[in-house]
py3Dmol code that shows the C-alpha trace and the ligand (Angstrom):
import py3Dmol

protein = """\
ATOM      1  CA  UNK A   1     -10.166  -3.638  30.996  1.00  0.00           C
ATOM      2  CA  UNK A   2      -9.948   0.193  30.621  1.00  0.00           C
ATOM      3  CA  UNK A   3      -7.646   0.768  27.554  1.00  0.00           C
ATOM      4  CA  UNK A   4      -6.115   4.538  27.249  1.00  0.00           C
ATOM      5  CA  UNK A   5      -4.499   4.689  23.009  1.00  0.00           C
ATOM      6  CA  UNK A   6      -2.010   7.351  23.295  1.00  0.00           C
ATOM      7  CA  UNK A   7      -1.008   8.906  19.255  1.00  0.00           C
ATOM      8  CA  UNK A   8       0.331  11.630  17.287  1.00  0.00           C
ATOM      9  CA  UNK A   9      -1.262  11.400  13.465  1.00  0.00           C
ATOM     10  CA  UNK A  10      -3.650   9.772  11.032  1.00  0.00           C
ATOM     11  CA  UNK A  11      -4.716   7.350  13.638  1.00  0.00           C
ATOM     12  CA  UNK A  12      -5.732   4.447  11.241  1.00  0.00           C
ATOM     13  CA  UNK A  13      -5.010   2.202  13.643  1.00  0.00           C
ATOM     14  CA  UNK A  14      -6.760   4.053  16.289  1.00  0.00           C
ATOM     15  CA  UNK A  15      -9.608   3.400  13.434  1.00  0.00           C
ATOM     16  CA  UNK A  16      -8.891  -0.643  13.804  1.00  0.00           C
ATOM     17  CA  UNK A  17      -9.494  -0.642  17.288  1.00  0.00           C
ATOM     18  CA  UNK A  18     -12.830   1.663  17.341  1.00  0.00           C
ATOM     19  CA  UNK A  19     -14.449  -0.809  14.636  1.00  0.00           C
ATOM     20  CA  UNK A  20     -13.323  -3.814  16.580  1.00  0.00           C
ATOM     21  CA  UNK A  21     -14.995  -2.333  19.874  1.00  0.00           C
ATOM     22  CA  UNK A  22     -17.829  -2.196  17.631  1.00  0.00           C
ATOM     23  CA  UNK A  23     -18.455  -5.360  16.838  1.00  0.00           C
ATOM     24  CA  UNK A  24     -17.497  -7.065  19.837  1.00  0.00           C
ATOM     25  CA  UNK A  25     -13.860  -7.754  19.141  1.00  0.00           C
ATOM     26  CA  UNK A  26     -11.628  -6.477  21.541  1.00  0.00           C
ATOM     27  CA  UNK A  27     -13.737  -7.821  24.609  1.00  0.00           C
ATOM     28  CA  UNK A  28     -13.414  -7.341  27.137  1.00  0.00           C
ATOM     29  CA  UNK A  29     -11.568  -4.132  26.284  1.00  0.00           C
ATOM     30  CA  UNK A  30     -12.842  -0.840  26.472  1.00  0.00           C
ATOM     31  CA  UNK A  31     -11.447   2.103  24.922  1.00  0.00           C
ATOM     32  CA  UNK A  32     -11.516   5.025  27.451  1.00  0.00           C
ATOM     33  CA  UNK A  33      -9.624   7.589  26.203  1.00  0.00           C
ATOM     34  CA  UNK A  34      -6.979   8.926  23.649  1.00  0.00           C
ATOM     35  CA  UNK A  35      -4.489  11.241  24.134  1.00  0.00           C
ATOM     36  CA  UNK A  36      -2.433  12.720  21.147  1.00  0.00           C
ATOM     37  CA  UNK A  37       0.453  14.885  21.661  1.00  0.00           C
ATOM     38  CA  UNK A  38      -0.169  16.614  18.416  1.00  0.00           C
ATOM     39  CA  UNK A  39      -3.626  19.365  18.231  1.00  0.00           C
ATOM     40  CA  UNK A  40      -5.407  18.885  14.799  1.00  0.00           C
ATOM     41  CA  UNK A  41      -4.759  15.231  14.217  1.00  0.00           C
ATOM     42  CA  UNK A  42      -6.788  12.894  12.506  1.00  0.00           C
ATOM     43  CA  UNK A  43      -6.705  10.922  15.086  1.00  0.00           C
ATOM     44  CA  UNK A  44      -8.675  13.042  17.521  1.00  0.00           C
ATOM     45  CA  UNK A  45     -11.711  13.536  15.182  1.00  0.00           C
ATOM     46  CA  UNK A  46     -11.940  10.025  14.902  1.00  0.00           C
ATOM     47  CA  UNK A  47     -12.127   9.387  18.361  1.00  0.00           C
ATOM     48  CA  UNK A  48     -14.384  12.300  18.365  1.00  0.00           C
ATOM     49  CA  UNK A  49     -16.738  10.369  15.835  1.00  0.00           C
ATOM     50  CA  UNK A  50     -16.749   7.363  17.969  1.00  0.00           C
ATOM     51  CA  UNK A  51     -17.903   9.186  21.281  1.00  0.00           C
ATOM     52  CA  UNK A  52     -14.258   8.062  22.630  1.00  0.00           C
ATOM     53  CA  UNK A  53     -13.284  10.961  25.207  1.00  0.00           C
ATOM     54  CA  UNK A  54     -10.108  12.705  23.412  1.00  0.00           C
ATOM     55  CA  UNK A  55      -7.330  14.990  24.544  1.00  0.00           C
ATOM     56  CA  UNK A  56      -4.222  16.780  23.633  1.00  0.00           C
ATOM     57  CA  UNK A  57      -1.403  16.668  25.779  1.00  0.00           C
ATOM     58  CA  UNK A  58       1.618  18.458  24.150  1.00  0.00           C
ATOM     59  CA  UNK A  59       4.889  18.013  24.726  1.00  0.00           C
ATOM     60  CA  UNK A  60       6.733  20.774  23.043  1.00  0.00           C
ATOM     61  CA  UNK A  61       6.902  23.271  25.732  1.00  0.00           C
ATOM     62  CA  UNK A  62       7.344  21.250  28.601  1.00  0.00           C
ATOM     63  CA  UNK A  63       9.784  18.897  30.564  1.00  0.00           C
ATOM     64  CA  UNK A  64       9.610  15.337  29.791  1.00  0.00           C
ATOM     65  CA  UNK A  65       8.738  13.987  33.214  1.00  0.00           C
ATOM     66  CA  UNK A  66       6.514  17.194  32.948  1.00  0.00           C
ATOM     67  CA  UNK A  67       4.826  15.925  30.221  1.00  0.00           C
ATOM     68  CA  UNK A  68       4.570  12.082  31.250  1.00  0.00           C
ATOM     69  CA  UNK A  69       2.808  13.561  34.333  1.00  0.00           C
ATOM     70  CA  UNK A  70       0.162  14.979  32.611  1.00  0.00           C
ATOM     71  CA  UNK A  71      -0.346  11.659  30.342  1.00  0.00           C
ATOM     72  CA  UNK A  72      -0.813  10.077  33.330  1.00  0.00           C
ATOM     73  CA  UNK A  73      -3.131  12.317  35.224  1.00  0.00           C
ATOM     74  CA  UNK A  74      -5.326  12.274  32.199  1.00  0.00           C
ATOM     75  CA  UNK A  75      -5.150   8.198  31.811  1.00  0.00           C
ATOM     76  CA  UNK A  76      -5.552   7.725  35.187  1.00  0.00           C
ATOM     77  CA  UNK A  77      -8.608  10.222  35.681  1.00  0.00           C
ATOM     78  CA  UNK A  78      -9.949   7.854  33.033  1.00  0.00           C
ATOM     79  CA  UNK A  79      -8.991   4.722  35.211  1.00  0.00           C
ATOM     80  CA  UNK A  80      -6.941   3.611  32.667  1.00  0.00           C
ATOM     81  CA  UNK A  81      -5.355  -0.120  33.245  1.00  0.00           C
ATOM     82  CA  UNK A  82      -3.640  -1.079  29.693  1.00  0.00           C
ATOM     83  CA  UNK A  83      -2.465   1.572  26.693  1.00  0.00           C
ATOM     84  CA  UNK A  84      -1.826   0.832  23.419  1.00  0.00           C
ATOM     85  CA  UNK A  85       0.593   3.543  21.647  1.00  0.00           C
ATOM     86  CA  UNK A  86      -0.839   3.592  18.152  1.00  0.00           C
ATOM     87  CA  UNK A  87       1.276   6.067  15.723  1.00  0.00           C
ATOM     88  CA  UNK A  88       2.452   7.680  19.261  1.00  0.00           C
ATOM     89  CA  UNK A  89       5.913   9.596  17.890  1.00  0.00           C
ATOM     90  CA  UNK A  90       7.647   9.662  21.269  1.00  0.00           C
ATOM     91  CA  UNK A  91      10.038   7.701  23.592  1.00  0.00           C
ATOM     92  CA  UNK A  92       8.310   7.070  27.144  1.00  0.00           C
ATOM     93  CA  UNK A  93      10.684   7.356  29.938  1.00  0.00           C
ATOM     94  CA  UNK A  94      10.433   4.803  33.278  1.00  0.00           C
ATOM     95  CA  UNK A  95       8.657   7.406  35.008  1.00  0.00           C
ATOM     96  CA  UNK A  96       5.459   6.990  33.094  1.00  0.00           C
ATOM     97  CA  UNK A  97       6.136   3.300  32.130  1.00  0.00           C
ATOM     98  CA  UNK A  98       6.692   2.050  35.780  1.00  0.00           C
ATOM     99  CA  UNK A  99       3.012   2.726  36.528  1.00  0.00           C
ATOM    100  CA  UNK A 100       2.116   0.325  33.130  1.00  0.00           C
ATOM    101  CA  UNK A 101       4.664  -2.402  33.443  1.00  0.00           C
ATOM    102  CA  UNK A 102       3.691  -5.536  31.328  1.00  0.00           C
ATOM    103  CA  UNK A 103       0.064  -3.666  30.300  1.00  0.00           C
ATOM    104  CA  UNK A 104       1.572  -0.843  27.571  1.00  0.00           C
ATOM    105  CA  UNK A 105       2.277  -2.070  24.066  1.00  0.00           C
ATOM    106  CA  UNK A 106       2.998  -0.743  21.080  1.00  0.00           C
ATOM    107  CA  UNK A 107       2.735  -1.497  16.906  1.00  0.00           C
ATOM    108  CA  UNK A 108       5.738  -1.282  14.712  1.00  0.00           C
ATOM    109  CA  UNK A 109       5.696  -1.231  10.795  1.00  0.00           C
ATOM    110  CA  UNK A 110       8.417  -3.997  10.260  1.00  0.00           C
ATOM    111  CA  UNK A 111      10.266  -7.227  11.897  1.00  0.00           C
ATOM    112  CA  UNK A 112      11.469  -5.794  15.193  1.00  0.00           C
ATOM    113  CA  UNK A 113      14.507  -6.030  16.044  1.00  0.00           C
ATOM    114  CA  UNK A 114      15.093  -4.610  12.152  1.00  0.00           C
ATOM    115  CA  UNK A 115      14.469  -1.067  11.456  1.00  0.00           C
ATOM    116  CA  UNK A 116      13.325   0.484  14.721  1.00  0.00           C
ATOM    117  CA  UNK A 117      12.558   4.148  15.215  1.00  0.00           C
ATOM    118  CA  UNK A 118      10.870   6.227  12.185  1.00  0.00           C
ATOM    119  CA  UNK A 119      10.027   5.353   8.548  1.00  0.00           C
ATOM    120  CA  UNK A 120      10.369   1.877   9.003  1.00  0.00           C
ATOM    121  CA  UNK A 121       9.302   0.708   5.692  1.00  0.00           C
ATOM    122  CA  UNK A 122      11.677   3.627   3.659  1.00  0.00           C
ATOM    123  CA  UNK A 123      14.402   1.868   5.937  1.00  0.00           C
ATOM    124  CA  UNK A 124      13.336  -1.370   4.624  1.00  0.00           C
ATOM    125  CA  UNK A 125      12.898  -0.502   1.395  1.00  0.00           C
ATOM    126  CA  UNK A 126      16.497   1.035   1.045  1.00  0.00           C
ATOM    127  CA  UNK A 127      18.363  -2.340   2.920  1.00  0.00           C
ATOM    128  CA  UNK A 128      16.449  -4.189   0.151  1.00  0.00           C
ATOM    129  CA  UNK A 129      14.986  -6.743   2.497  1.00  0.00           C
ATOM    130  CA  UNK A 130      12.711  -9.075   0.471  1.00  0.00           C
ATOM    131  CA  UNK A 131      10.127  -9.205   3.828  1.00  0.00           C
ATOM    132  CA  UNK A 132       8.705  -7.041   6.477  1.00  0.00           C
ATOM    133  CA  UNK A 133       5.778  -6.701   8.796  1.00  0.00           C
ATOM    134  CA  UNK A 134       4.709  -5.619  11.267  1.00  0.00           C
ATOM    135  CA  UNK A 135       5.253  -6.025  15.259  1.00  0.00           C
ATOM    136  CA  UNK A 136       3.107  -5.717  17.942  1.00  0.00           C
ATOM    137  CA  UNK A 137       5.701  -5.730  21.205  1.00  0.00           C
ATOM    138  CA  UNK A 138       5.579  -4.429  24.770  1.00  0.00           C
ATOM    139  CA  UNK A 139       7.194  -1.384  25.252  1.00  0.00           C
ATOM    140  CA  UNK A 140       9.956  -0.639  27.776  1.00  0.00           C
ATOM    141  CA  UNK A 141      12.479   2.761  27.557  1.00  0.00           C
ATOM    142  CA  UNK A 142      14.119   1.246  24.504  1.00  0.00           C
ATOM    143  CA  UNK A 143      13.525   2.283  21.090  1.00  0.00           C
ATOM    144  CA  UNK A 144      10.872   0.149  19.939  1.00  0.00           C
ATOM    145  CA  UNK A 145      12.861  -2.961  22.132  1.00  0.00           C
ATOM    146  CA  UNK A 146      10.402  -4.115  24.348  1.00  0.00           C
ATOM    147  CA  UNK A 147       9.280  -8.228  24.454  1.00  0.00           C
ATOM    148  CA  UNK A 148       7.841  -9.261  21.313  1.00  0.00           C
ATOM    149  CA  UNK A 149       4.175 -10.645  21.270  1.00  0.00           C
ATOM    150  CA  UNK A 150       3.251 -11.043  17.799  1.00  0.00           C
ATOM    151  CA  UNK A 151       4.627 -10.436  14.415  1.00  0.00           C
ATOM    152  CA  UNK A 152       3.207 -11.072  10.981  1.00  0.00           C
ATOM    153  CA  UNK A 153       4.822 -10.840   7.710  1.00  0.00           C
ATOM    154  CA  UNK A 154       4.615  -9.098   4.546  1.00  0.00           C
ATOM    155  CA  UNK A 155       6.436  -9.359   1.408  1.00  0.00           C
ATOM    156  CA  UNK A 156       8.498  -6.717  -0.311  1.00  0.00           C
ATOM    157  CA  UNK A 157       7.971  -6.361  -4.139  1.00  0.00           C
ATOM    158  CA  UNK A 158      10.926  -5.002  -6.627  1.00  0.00           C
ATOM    159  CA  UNK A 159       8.754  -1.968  -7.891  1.00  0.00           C
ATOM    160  CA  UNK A 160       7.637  -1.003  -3.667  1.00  0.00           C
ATOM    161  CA  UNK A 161       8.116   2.384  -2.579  1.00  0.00           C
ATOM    162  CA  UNK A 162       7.933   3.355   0.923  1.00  0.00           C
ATOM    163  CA  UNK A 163       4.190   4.112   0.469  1.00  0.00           C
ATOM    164  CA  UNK A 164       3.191   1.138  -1.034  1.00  0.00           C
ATOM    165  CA  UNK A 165       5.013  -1.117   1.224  1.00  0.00           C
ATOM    166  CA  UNK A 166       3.621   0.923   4.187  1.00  0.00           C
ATOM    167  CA  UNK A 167       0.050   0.245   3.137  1.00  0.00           C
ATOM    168  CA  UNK A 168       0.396  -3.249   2.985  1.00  0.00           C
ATOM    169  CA  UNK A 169       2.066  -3.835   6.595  1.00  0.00           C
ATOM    170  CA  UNK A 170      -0.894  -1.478   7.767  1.00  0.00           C
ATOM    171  CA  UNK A 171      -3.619  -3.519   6.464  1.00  0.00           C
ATOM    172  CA  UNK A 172      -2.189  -6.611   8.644  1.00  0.00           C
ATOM    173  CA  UNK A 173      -1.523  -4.105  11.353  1.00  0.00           C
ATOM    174  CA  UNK A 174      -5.435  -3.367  11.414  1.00  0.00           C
ATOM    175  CA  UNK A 175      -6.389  -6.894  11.977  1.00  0.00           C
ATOM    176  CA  UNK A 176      -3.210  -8.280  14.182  1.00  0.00           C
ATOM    177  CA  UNK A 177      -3.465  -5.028  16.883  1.00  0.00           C
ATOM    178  CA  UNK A 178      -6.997  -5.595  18.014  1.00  0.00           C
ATOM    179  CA  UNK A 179      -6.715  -9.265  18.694  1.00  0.00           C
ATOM    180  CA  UNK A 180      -3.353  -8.396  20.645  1.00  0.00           C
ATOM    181  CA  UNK A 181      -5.057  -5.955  22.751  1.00  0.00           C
ATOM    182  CA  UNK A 182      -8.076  -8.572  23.422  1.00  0.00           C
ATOM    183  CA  UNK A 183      -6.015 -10.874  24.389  1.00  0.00           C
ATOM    184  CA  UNK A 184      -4.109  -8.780  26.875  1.00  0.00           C
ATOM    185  CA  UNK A 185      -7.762  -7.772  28.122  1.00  0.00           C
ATOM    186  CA  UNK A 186      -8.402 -11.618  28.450  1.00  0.00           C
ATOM    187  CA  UNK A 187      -4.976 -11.674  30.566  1.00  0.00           C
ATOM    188  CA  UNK A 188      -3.761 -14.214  27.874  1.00  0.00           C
ATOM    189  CA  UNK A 189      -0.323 -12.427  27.617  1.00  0.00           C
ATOM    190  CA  UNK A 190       2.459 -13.469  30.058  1.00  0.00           C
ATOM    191  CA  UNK A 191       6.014 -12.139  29.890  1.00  0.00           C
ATOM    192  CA  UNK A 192       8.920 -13.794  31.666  1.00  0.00           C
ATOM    193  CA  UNK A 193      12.333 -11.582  30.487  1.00  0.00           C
ATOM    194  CA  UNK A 194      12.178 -11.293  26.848  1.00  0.00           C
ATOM    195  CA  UNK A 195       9.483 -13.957  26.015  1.00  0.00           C
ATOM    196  CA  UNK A 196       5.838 -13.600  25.668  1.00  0.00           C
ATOM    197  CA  UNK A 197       3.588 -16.742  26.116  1.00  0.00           C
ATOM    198  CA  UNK A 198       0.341 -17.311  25.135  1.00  0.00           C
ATOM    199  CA  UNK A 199      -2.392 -19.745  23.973  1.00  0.00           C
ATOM    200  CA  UNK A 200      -1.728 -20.359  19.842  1.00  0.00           C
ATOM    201  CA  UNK A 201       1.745 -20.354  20.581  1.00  0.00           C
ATOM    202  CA  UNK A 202       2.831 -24.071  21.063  1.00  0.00           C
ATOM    203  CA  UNK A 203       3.366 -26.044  17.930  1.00  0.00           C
ATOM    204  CA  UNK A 204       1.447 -28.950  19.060  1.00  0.00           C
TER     205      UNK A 204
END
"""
ligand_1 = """\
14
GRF
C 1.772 2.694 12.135
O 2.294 2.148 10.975
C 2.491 2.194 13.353
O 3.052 0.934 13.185
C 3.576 3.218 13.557
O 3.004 4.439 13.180
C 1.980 4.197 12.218
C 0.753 4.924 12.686
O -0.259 4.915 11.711
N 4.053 3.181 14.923
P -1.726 5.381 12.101
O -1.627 6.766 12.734
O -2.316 4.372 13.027
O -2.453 5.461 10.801
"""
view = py3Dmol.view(width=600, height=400)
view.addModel(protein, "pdb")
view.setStyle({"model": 0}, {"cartoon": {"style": "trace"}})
view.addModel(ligand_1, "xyz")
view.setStyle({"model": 1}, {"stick": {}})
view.zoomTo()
view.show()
C-alpha cells in the first residue's frame, strides 16, 4: 500500500515512519511521497535524506478546494492509496477527504476527545489533567473527531511544562504511529460508525 504523509514542521514523526520502513516495519507500506504545506521544513529534508519524493504545496495564497486539488494531484500522481497527516497544521475539507474515506488518519498529542486542535499538551497542562497521550484516529472534517483506532497513555508530572510533557507523548507517538499505519496496510482496520475493530482488541 502506497502511503502519501502530508505535514507542516519538524516532522519527527515523519522520522518514525522512515526508520520503520527501514527495517521492515510498516510492511507492507510504502512511503511514496510527502507533501508539506510549509517551504523550509524539517520535515522535507528528512524525506529528502531518505530518498522519499518531497513537495511543497502551499496554501496561503490560494482557495481551499484550490489547494486540496493540488494535494491531490500530487498524491495521486504518486498513486497514493492511504495518508497519514503527521504534524499536518490544517483542517481537510470533504472535497479532498471523500477520495480517502476510511484510508487517511491522523496523530494527536493527547486523549481525543480532550484537547483537540493546537498545543495539546499546554492545554493539558493548564486543565491539570494527571494523564495524556496520544491518539492515533481517522480523520473526517471535524477537528481532530474522526473514529478512534488507538490511544496510549502518558502520565502528567507536577513540575511538566508543555515541553516536557510534549516529549514524552512523542516518544510513544514514534512507536504507536507506525504499527497503526501497518496495520491499515495489512487491511486490519475496520470502521463501522464511530468504532474501529481490529485483531488485539478483544479481551479474551
Ligand atoms: C505531533 O505531536 C502530532 O501529534 C501533532 O503535531 C506534532 C507533530 O510533530 N499533530 P512532528 O512534526 O512529527 O515532530
Amino acid at each position: 500500500m502506497k502511503v502519501g504523509v502530508l505535514v507542516s514542521g519538524t516532522g519527527t514523526n515523519l522520522q518514525a515512519l522512515l526508520d520503520a520502513e527501514t527495517t521492515g516495519r510498516l510492511e507492507p507500506a510504502t512511503l511514496a511521497v510527502v507533501i508539506s504545506n510549509k517551504p523550509g521544513v524539517q520535515a522535507l529534508a528528512r524525506a529528502g535524506a531518505a530518498n522519499v519524493p518531497a513537495f511543497v504545496v502551499e496554501h496561503a495564497a490560494v482557495a481551499r478546494e484550490v489547494f486540496e486539488d493540488q494535494l491531490h494531484a500530487v498524491l495521486a500522481a504518486h498513486h497514493v492509496e492511504a495518508i497519514v497527516l503527521a504534524g499536518f497544521m490544517r483542517v481537510l475539507t470533504p472535497h479532498f477527504l471523500d477520495h480517502y474515506r476510511d484510508r487517511i488518519i491522523n496523530t494527536h498529542p493527547s486523549l481525543l476527545p480532550a484537547f483537540p486542535g493546537a498545543n495539546a499538551a499546554a492545554q493539558a497542562i493548564a486543565h491539570g489533567v494527571k494523564i495524556s497521550g496520544v491518539t492515533i484516529h481517522f480523520v473526517d472534517a471535524s477537528l481532530d473527531g474522526g473514529p478512534i483506532i488507538e490511544q496510549v497513555a502518558v502520565p502528567v508530572f507536577d513540575d511538566d511544562d508543555a515541553a516536557a510533557l510534549q516529549a514524552r507523548i512523542q516518544s510513544e507517538e514514534h512507536k504507536l504511529l507506525p504499527d497503526v499505519v501497518q496495520r491499515l496496510a495489512r487491511g486490519e482496520l475496520s470502521c463501522q460508525g464511530r468504532k474501529v475493530r481490529g485483531p488485539g482488541r478483544r479481551a479474551e
